[in-house]
PDB file as gemmi writes it, atoms N, CA and C in Angstrom:
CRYST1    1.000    1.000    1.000  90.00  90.00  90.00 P 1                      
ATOM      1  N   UNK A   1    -115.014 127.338  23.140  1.00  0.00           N  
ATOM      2  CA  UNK A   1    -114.680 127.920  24.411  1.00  0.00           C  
ATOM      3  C   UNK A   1    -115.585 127.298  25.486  1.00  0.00           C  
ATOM      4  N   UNK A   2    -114.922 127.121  26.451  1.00  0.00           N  
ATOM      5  CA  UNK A   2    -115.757 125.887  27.655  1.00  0.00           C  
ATOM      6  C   UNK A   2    -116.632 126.620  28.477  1.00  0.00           C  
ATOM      7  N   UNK A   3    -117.887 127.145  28.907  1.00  0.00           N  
ATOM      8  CA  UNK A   3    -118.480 127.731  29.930  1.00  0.00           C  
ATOM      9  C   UNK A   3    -117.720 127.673  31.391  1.00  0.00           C  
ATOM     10  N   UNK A   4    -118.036 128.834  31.986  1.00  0.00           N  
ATOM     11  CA  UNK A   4    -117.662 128.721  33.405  1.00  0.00           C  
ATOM     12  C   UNK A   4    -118.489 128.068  34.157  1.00  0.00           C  
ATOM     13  N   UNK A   5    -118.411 127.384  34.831  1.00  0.00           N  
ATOM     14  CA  UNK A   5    -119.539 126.795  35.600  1.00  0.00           C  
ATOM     15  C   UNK A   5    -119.402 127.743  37.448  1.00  0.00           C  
ATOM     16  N   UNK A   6    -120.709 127.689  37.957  1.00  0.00           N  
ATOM     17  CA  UNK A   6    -120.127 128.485  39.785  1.00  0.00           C  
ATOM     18  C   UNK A   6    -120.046 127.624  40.061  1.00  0.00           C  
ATOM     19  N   UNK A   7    -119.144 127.163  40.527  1.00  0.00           N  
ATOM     20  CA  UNK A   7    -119.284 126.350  41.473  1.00  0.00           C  
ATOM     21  C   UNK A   7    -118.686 126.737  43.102  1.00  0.00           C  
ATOM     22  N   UNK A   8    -119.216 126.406  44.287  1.00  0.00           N  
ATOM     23  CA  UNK A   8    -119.271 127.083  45.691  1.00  0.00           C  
ATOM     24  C   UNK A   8    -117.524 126.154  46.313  1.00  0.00           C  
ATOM     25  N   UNK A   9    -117.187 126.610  46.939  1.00  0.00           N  
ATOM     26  CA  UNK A   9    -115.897 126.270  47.592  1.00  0.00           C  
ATOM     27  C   UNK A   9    -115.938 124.873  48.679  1.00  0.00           C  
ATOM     28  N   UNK A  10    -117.237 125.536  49.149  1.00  0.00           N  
ATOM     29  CA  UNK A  10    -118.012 124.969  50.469  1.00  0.00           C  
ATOM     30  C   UNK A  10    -118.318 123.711  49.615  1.00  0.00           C  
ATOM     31  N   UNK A  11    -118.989 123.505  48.142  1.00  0.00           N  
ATOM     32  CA  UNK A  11    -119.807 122.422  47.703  1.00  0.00           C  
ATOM     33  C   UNK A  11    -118.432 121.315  47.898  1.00  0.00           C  
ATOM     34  N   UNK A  12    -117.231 121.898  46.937  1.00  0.00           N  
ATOM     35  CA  UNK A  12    -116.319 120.709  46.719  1.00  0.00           C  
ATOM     36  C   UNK A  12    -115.793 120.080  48.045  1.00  0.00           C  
ATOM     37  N   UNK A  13    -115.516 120.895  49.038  1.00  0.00           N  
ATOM     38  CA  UNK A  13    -115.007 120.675  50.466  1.00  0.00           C  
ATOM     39  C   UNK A  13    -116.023 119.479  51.413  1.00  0.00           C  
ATOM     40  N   UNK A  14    -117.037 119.086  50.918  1.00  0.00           N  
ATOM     41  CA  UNK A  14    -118.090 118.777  52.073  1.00  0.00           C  
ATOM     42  C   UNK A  14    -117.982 117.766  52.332  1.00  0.00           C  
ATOM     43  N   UNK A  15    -117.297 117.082  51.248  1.00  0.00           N  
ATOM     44  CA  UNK A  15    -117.335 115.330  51.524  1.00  0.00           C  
ATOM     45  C   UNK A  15    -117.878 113.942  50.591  1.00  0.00           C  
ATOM     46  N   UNK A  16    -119.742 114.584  51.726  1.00  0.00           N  
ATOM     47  CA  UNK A  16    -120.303 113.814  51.348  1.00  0.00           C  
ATOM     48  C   UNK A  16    -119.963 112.630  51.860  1.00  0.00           C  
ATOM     49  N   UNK A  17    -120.846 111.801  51.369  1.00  0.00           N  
ATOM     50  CA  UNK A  17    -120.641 109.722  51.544  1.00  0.00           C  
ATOM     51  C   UNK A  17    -121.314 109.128  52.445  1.00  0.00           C  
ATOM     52  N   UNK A  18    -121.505 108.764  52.197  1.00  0.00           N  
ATOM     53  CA  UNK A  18    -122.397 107.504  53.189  1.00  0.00           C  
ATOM     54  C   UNK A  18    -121.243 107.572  54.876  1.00  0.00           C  
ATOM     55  N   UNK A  19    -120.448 107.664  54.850  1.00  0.00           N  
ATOM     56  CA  UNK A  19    -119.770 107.806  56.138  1.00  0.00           C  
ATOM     57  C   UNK A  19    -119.904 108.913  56.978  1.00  0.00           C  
ATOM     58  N   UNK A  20    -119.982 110.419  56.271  1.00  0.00           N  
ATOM     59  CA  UNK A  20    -120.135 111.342  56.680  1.00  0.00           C  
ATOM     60  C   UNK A  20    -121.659 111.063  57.025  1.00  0.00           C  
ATOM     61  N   UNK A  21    -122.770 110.974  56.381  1.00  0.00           N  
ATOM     62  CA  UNK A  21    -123.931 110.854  56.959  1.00  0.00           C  
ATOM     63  C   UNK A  21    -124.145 109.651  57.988  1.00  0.00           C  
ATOM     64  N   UNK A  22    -123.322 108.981  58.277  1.00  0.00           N  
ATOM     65  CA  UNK A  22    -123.666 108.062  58.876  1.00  0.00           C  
ATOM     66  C   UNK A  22    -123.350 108.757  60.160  1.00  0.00           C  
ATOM     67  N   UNK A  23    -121.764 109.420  60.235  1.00  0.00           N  
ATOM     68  CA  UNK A  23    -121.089 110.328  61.864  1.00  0.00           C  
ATOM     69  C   UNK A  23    -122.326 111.098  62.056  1.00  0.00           C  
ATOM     70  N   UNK A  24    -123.090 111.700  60.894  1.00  0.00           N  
ATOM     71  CA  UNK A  24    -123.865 112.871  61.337  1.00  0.00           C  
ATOM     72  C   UNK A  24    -125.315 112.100  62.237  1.00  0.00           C  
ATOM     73  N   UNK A  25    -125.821 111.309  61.714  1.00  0.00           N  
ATOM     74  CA  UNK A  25    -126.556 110.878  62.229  1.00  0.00           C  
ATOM     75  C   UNK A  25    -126.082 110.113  63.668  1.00  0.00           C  
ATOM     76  N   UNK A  26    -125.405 109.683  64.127  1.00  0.00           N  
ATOM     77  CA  UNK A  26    -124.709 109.474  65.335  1.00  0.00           C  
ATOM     78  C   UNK A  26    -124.871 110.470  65.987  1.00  0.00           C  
ATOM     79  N   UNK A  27    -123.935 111.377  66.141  1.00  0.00           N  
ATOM     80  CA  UNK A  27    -124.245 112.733  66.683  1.00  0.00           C  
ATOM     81  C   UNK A  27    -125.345 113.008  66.676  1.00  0.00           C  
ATOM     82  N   UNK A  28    -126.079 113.355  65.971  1.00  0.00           N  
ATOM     83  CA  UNK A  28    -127.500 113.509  66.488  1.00  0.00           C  
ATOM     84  C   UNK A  28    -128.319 113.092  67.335  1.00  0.00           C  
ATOM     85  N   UNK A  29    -128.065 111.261  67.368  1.00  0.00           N  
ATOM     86  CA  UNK A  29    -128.571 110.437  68.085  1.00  0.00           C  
ATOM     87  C   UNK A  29    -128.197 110.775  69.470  1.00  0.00           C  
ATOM     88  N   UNK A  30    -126.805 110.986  69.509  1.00  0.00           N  
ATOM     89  CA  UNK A  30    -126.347 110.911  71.018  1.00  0.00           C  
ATOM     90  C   UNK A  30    -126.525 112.359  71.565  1.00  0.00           C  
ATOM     91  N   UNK A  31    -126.931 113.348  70.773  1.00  0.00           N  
ATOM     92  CA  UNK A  31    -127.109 114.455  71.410  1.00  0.00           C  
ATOM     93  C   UNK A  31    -128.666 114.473  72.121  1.00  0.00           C  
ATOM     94  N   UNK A  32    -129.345 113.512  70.822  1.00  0.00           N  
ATOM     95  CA  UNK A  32    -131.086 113.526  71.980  1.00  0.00           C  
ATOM     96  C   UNK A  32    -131.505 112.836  72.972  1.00  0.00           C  
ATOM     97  N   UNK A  33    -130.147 111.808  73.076  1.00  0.00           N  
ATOM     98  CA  UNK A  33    -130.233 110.746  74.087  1.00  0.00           C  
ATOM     99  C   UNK A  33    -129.406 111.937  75.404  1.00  0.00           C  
ATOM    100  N   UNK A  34    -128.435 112.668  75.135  1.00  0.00           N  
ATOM    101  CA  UNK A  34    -127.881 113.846  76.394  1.00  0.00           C  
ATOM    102  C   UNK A  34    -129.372 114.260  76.783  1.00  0.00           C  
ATOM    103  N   UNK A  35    -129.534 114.812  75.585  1.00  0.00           N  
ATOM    104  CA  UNK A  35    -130.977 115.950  75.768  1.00  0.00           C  
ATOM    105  C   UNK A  35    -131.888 116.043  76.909  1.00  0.00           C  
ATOM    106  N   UNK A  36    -132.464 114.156  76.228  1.00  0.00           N  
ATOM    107  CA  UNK A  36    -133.221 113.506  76.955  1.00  0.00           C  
ATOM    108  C   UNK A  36    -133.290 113.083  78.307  1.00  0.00           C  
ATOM    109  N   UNK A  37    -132.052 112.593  78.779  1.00  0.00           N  
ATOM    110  CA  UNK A  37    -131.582 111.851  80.439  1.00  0.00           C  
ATOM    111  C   UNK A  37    -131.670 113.249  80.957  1.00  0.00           C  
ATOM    112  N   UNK A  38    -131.089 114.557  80.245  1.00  0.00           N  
ATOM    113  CA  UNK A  38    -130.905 116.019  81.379  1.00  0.00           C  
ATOM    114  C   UNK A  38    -132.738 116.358  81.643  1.00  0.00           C  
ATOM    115  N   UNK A  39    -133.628 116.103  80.452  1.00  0.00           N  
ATOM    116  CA  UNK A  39    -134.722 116.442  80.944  1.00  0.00           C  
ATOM    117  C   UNK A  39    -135.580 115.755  82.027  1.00  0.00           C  
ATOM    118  N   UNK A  40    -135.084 114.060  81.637  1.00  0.00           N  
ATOM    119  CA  UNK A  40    -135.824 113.323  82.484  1.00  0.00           C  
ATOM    120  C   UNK A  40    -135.365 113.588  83.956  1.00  0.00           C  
ATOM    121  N   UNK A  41    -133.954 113.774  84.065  1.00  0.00           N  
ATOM    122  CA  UNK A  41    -133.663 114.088  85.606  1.00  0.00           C  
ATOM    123  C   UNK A  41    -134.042 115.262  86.024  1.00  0.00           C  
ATOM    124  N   UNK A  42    -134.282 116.032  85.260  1.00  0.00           N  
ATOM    125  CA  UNK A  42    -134.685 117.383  85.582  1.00  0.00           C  
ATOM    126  C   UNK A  42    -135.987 117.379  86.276  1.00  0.00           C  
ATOM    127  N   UNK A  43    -137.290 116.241  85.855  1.00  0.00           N  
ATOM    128  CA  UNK A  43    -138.415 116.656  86.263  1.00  0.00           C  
ATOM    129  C   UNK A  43    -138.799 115.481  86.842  1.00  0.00           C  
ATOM    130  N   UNK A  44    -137.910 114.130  87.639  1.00  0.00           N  
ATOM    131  CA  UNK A  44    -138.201 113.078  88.150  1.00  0.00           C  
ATOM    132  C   UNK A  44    -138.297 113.258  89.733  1.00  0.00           C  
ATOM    133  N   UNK A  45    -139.016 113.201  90.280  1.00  0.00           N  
ATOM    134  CA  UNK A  45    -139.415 113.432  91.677  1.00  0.00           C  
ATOM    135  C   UNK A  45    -138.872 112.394  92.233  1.00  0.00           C  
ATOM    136  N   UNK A  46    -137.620 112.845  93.197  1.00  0.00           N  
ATOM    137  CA  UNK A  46    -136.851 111.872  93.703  1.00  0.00           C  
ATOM    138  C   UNK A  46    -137.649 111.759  94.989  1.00  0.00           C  
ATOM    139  N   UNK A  47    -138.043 110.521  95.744  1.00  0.00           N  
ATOM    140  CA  UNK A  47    -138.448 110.670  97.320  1.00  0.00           C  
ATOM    141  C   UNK A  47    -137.342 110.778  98.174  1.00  0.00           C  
ATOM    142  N   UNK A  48    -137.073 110.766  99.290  1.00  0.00           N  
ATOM    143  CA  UNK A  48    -135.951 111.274 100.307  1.00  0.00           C  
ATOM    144  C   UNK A  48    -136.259 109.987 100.639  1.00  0.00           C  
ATOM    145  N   UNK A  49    -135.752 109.686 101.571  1.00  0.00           N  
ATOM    146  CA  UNK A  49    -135.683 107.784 102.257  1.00  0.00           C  
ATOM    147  C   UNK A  49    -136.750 108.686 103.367  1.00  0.00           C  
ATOM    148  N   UNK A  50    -137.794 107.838 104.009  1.00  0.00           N  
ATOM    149  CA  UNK A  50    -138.564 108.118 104.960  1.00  0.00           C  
ATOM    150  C   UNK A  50    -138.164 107.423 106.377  1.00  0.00           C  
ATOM    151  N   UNK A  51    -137.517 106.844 106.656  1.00  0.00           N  
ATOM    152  CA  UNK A  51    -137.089 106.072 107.695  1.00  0.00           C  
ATOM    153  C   UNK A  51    -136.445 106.632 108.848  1.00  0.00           C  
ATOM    154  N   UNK A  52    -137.355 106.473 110.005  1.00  0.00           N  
ATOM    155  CA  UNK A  52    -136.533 107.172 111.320  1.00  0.00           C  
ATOM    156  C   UNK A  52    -135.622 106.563 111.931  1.00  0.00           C  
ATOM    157  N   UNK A  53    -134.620 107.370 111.924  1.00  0.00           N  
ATOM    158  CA  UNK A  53    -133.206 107.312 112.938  1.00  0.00           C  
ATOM    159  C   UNK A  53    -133.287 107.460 114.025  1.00  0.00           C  
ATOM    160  N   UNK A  54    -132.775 106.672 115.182  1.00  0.00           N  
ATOM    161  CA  UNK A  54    -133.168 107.258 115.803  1.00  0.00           C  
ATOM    162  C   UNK A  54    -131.654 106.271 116.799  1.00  0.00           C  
ATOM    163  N   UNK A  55    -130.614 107.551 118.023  1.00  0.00           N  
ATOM    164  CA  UNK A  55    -129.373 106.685 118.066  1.00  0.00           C  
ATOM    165  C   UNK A  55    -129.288 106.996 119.553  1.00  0.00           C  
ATOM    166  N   UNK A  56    -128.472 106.649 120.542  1.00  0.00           N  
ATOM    167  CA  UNK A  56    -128.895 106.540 121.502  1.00  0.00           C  
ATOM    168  C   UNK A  56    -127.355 107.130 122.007  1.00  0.00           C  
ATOM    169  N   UNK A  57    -127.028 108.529 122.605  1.00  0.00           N  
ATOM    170  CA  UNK A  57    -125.665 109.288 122.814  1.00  0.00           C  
ATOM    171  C   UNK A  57    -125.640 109.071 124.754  1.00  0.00           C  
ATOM    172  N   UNK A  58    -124.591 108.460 125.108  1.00  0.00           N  
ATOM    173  CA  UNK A  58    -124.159 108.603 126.321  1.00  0.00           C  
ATOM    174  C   UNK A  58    -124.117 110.149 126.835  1.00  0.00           C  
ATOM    175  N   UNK A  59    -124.895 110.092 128.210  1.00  0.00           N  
ATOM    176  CA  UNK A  59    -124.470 111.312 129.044  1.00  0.00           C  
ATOM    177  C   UNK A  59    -122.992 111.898 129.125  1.00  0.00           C  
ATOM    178  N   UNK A  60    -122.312 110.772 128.712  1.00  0.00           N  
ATOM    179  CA  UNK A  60    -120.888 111.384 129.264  1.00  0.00           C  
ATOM    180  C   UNK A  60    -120.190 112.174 128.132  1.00  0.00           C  
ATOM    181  N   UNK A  61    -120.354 112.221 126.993  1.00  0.00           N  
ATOM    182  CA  UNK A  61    -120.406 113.229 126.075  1.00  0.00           C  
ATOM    183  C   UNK A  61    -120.943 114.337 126.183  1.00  0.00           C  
ATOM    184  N   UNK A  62    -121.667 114.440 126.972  1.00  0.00           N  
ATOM    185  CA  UNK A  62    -122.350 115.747 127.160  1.00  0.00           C  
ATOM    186  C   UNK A  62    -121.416 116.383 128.720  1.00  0.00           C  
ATOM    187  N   UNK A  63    -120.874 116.107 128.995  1.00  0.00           N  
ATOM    188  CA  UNK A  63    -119.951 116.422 130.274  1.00  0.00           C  
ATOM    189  C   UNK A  63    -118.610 116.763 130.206  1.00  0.00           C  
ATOM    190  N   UNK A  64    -118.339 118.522 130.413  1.00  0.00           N  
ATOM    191  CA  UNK A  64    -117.207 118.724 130.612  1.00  0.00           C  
ATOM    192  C   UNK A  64    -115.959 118.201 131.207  1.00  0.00           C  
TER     193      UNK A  64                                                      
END                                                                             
């Protein structure tokens, strides 16, 4: 008479392979590279342009 063995539903379903670990590791990669650009923009001190404008408006615009 043959033993039962457990075996999990989840185990036979998973895959496995060198392909599946390969997508997984991708994903990963590209999620710390998101991660990363949202933090770096998050805390990069943008300067404003410093440069004065400065424009020269006819009186006659100003006249009803």
């Amino acid at each position: 008479m043959a033993r039962y063995r457990n075996r999990s539903v989840f185990a036979q379903s998973s895959g496995g392979g060198a392909g599946a670990r390969l997508a997984q590791g991708l994903v990963v990669i590209v999620l710390l590279a998101l991660a990363g650009g949202v933090i770096f923009l998050g805390f990069w001190d943008i300067q404003p342009p410093s440069r004065t404008v400065e424009k020269v408006i006819p009186n006659d615009r100003f006249l009803p």
